[in-house]
MIZATI-176842 format. One record per residue (C-alpha): x, y, z; chain. Coordinates in Angstrom, 3 decimals. Layout:
BEGIN
[[X, Y, Z], "A"]
...
//
This chain:
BEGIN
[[-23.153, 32.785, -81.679], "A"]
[[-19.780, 33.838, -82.393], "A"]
[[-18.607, 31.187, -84.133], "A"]
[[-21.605, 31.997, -86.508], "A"]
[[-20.438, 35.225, -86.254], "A"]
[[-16.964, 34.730, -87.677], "A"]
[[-18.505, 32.205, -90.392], "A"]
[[-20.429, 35.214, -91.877], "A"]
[[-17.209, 37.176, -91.844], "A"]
[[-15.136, 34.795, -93.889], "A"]
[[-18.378, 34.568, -96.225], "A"]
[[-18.300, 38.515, -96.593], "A"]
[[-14.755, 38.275, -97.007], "A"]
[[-14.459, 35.898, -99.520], "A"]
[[-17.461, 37.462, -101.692], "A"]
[[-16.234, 40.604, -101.921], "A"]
[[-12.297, 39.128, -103.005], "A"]
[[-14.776, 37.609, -105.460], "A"]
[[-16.545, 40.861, -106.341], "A"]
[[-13.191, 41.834, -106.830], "A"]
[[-11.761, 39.517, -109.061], "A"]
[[-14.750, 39.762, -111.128], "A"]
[[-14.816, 43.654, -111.333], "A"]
[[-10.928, 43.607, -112.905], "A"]
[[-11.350, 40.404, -115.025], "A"]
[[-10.982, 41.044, -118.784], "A"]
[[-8.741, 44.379, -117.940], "A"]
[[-5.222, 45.235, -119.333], "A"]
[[-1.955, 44.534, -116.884], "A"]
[[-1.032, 47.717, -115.253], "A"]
[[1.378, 49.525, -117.889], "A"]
[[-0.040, 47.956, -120.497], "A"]
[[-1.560, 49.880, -123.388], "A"]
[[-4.569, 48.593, -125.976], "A"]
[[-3.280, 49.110, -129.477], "A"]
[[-6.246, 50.499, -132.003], "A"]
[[-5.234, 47.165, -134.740], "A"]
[[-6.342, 43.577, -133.716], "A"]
[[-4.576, 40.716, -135.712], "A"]
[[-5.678, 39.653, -138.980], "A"]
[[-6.701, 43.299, -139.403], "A"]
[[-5.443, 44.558, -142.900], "A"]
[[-3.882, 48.457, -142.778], "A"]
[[-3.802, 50.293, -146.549], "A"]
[[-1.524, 52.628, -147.147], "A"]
[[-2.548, 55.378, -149.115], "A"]
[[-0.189, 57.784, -150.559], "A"]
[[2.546, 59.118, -153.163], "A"]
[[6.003, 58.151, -153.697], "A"]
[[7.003, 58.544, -149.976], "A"]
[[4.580, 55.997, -149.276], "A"]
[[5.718, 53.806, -152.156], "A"]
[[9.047, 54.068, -151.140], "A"]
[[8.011, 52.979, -147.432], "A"]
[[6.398, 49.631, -148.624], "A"]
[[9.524, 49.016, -150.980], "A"]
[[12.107, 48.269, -148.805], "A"]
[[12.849, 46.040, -145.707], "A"]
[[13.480, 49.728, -143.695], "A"]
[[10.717, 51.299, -145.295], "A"]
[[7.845, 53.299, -142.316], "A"]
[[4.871, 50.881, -143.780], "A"]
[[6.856, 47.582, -142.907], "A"]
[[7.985, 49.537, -140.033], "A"]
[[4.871, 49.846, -138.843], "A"]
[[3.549, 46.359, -139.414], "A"]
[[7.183, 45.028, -137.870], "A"]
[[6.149, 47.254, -134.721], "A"]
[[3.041, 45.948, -134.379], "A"]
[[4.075, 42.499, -134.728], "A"]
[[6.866, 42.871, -131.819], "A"]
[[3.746, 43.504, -129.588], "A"]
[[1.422, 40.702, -130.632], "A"]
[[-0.346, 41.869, -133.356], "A"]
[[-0.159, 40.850, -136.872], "A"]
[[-1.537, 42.880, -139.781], "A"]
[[-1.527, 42.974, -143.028], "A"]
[[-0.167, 45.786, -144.776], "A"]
[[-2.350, 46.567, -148.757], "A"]
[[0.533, 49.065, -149.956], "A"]
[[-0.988, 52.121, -152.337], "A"]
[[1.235, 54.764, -152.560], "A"]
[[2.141, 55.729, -155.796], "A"]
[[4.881, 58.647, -157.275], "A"]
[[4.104, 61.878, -157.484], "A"]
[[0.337, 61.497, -157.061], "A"]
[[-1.774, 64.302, -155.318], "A"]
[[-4.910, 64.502, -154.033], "A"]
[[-7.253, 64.227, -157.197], "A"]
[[-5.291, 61.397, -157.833], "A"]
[[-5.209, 59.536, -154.629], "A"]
[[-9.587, 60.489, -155.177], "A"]
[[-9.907, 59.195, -158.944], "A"]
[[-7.983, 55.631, -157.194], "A"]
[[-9.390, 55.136, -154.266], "A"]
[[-11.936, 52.628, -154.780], "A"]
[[-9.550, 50.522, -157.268], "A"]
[[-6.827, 51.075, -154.517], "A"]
[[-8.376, 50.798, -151.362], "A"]
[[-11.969, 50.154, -151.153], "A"]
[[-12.169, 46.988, -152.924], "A"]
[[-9.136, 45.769, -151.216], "A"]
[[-11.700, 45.506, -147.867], "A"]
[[-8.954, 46.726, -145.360], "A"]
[[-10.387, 47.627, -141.786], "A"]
[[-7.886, 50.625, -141.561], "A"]
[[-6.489, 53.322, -143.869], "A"]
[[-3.598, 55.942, -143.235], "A"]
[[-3.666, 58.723, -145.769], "A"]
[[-0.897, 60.441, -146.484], "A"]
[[-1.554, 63.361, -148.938], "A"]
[[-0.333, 66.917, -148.789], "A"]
[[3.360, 66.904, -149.736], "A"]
[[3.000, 66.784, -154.145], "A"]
[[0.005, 69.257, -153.796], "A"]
[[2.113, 71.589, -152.798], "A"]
[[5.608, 70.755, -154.023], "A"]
[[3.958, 70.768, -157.405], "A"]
[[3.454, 74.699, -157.670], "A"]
[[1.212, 75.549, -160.544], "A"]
[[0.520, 71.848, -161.526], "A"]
[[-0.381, 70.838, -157.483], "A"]
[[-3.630, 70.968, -156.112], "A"]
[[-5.423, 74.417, -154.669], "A"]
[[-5.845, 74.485, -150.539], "A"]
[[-9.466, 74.480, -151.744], "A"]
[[-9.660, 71.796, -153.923], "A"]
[[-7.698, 69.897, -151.472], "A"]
[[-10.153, 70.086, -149.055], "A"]
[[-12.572, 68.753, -151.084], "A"]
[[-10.581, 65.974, -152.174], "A"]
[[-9.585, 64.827, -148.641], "A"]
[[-12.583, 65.142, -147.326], "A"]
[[-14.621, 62.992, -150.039], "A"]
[[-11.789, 60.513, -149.355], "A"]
[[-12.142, 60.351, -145.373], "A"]
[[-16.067, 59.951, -145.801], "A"]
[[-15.737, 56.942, -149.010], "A"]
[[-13.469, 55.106, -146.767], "A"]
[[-15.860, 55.771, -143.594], "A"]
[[-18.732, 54.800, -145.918], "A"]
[[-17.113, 51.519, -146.648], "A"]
[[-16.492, 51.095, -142.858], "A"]
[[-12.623, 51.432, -142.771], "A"]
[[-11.003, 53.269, -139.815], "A"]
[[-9.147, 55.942, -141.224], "A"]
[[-5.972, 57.706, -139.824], "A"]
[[-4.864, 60.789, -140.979], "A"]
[[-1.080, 61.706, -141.153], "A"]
[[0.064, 65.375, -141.628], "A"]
[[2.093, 65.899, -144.142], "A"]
[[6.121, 65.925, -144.023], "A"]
[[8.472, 68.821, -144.459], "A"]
[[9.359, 69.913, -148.173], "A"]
[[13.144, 70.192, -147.689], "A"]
[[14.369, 70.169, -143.929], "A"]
[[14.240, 74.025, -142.800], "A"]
[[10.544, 74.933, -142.214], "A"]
[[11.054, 78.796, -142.976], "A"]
[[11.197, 78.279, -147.056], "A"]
[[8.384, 78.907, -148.960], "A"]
[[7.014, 75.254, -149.609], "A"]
[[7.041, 74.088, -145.590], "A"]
[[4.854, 77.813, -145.470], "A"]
[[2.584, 76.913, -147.962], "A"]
[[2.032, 73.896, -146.110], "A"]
[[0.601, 74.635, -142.583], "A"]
[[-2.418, 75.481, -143.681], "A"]
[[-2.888, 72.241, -145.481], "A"]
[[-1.679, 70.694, -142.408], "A"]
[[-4.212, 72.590, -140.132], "A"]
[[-6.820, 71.621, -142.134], "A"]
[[-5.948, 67.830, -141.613], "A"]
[[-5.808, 68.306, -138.102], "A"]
[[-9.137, 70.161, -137.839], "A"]
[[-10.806, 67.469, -140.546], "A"]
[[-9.519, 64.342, -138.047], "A"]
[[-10.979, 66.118, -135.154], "A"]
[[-14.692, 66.509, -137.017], "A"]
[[-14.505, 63.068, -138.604], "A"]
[[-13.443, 61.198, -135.537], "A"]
[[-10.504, 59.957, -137.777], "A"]
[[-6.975, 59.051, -135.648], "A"]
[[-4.137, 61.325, -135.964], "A"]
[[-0.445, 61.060, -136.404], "A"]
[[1.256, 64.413, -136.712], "A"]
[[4.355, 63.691, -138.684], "A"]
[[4.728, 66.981, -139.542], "A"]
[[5.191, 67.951, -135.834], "A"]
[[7.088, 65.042, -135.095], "A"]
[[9.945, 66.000, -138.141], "A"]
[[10.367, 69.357, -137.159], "A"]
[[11.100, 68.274, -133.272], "A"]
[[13.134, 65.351, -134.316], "A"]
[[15.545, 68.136, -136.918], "A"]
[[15.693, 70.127, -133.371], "A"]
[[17.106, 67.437, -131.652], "A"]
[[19.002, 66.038, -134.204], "A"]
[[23.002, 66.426, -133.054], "A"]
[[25.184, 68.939, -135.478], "A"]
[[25.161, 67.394, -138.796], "A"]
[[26.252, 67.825, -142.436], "A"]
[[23.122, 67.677, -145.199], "A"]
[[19.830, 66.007, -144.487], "A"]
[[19.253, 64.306, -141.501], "A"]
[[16.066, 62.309, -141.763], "A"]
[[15.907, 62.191, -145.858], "A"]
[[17.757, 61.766, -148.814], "A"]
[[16.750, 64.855, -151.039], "A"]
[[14.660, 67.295, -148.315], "A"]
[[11.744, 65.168, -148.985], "A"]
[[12.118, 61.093, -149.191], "A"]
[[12.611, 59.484, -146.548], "A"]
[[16.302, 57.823, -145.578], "A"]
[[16.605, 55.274, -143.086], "A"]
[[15.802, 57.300, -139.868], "A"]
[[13.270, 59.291, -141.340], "A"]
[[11.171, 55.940, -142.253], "A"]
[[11.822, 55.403, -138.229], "A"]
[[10.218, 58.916, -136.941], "A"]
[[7.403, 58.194, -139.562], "A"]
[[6.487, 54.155, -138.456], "A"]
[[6.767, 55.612, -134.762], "A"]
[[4.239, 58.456, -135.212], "A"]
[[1.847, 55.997, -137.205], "A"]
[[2.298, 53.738, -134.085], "A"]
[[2.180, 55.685, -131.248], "A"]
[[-1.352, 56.916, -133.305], "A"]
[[-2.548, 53.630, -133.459], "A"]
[[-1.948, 53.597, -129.085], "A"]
[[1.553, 52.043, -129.110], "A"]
[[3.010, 53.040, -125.051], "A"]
[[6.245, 53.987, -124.568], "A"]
[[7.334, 50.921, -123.160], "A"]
[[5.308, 49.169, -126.770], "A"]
[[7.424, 51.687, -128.956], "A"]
[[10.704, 50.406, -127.664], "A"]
[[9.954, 46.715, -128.669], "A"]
[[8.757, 48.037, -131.990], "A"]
[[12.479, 49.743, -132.120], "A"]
[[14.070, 46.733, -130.348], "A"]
[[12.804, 44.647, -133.456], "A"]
[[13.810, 47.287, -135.970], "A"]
[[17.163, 47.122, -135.052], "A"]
[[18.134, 43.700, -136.713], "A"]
[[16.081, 44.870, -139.733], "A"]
[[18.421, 45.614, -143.116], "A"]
[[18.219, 49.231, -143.939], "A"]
[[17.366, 49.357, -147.050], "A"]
[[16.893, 46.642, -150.322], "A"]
[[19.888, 44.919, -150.492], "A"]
[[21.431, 46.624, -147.578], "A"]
[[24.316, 44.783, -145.688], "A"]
[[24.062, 46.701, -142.612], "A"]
[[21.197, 46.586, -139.874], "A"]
[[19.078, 50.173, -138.916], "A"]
[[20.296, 49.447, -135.933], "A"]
[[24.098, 49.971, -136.937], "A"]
[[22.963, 52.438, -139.892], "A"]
[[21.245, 54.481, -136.727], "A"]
[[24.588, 54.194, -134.746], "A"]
[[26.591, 55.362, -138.028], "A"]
[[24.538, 58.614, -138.087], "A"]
[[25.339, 59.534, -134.468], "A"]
[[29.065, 58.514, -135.567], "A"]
[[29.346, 60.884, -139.165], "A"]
[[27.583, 63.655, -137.125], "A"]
[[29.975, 63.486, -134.526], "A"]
[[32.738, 63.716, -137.671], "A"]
[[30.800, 66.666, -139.331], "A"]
[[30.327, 64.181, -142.529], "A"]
[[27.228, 62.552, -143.868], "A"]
[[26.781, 59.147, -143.693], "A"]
[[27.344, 58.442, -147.355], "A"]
[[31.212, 60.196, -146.876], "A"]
[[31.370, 58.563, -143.921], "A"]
[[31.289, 55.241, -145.308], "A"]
[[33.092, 55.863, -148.526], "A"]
[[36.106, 56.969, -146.370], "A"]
[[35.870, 53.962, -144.830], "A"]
[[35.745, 51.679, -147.588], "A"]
[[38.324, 53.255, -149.287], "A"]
[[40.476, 52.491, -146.269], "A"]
[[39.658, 48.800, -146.532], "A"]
[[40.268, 48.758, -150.637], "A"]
[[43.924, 50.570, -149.904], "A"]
[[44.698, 47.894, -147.143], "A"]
[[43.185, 44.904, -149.252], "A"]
[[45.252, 46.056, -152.243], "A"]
[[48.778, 46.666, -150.066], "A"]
[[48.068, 42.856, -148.608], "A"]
[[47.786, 41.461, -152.296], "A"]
[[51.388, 42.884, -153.628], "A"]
//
């Protein structure tokens, strides 16, 4: 009897370790995060010229963003369809030519910045609406996930008149990704808390002119698209891990990863990168040209 006893035990035992087993088959390791893209999944990028820009060089936040996601397993393809100075209307009147016949499964849209920047020739918060929201429901008609970024600052101090004029066009994205179940990636948000913690510095810190993107600005704009798409903390620093070795820009003979430690250095200095380096290579010219007498 008690040998039977114990037999039935071990049979319990063992079915519910099998119960078990079953129950967490198929699930993530602990830590791990799912990521919204699968591989072989193609990602358009809609936008104007900062979005251009983006899929034009090696540092650029659209082949950030497909670098990222490659660090972590997945490998997309990127349609690039940003295009200078466009607006609203425009990205509208393209969309299908652009995007739609292109089949992607996702779209980011990133549409805000010209429409305002533009004064009298942009496009009315009113008409904007309209525009972005026939946009989000073609691509959704077609069957494409869409992710909506904010727009990005129009010159780097939020108080002047254009960054203003721009919350309420960047409200209404939020809202309009909320109702249309679209993701999110608040760039907006994410520049003005990275100029906060950006060290004492001379000019721009994360663009060229106020408004295109330089090297670090491409950075905080790939990591907002990817931490949108579900990227983890632990995900994001592979994706930056990778970036590191990446040139910084077309032709570029230094890494973002040395670029990003040059920025720290010429803020330290109380000179822009750009001085920074000219000093420095004048330096190197002077001492080349002393050698060869």
């Amino acid at each position: 009897m008690l040998k039977t006893m114990r037999r039935t035990t071990r049979a319990m035992l063992v079915a519910l370790a099998m119960v078990g087993l079953l129950a967490t088959a198929g699930r993530a390791p602990a830590g791990a995060q799912e990521i919204a893209v699968k591989s072989g999944e193609k990602i358009a990028f809609l936008g104007d010229s900062i979005t251009q820009q983006g899929a034009g060089s090696p540092s650029g936040y659209v082949r950030l963003v497909i670098s990222g996601l490659e660090a972590n397993g997945v490998k997309a393809e990127a349609i690039p369809a940003g295009v200078s100075g466009h607006k609203s209307n425009d990205m509208l009147a393209r969309l299908d030519r652009d995007v739609l016949q292109k089949k992607p499964n996702w779209m980011t849209l990133s549409c805000g910045v010209n429409d305002v920047w533009h004064g009298e020739r942009g496009v009315p918060l009113d008409q904007y609406k309209t525009n972005i929201t026939s946009i989000v429901d073609k691509a959704q008609a077609a069957g494409i996930k869409v992710m909506i970024l904010t727009s990005t600052m129009i010159g780097e101090d939020q108080p002047n008149a254009n960054n203003q004029k721009l919350v309420a066009y960047n409200d209404f994205l939020r809202a309009l990704a909320v109702e249309k179940k679209c993701l999110l990636a608040d760039l907006n948000a994410d520049m003005q808390a990275a100029l906060k913690a950006a060290p004492p510095h001379k000019g721009n810190w994360l663009t060229g002119d106020g408004v295109h993107m330089n090297p670090l600005g491409n950075q905080m704009m790939a990591a907002g698209v990817l931490k949108a798409f579900g990227l983890s903390d632990a995900q994001m620093q592979k994706a930056r891990e990778a970036w590191a070795a990446i040139p910084q820009g077309v032709g570029g003979s230094i890494t973002l990863g040395q670029y990003n430690r040059l920025s720290e250095l010429a803020a330290k200095r109380d000179r822009s990168i750009n001085d920074l380096v000219n000093d420095e290579l004048s330096k190197a010219v002077e001492a080349l040209l002393k050698q060869a007498q």
